[in-house]
C-alpha positions in Angstrom: 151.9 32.5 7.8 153.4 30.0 10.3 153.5 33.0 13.2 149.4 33.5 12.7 149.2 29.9 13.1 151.1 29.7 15.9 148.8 32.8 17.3 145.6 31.4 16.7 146.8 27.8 18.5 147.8 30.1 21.5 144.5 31.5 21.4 142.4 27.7 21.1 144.3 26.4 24.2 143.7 29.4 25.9 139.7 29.1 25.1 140.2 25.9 26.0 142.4 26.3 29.5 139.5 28.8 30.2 136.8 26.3 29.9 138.2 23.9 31.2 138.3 25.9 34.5 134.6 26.7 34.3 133.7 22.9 34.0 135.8 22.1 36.6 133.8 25.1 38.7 130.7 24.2 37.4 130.8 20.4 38.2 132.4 21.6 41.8 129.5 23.8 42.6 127.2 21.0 41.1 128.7 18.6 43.7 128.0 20.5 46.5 124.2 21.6 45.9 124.2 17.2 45.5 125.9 16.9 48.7 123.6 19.6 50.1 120.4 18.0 48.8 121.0 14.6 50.8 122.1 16.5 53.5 118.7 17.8 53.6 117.0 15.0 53.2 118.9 13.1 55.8 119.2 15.7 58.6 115.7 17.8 57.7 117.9 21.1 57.0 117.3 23.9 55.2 121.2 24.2 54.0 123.9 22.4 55.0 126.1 25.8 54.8 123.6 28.2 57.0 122.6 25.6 59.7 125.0 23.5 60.8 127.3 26.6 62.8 123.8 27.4 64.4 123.3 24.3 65.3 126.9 24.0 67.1 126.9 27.4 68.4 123.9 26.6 70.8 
């Protein structure tokens, strides 16, 4: 009994470890397409990733 116990906490914090790291991706990503957005609005660019080494390689 204690051993399936034991198994099944392994298993929660491994769920857990897991979502934590897709949060943490999710809010990342999230963060940038903010950053990109008032880059946008700021500068008039399409996307902050495309056009700025087109810009400098001119």
């Amino acid at each position: 009994m204690n051993d399936l116990n034991l198994c099944s906490v392994k298993i929660m914090a491994a769920f857990f470890k897991q979502g934590l790291l897709y949060l943490t991706i999710g809010l990342i990503v999230l963060f940038f397409q903010q950053l990109d957005a008032q880059f946008q609005q700021k500068t008039g660019y399409k996307n902050l990733f495309e056009d700025v080494p087109e810009h400098f390689g001119q």
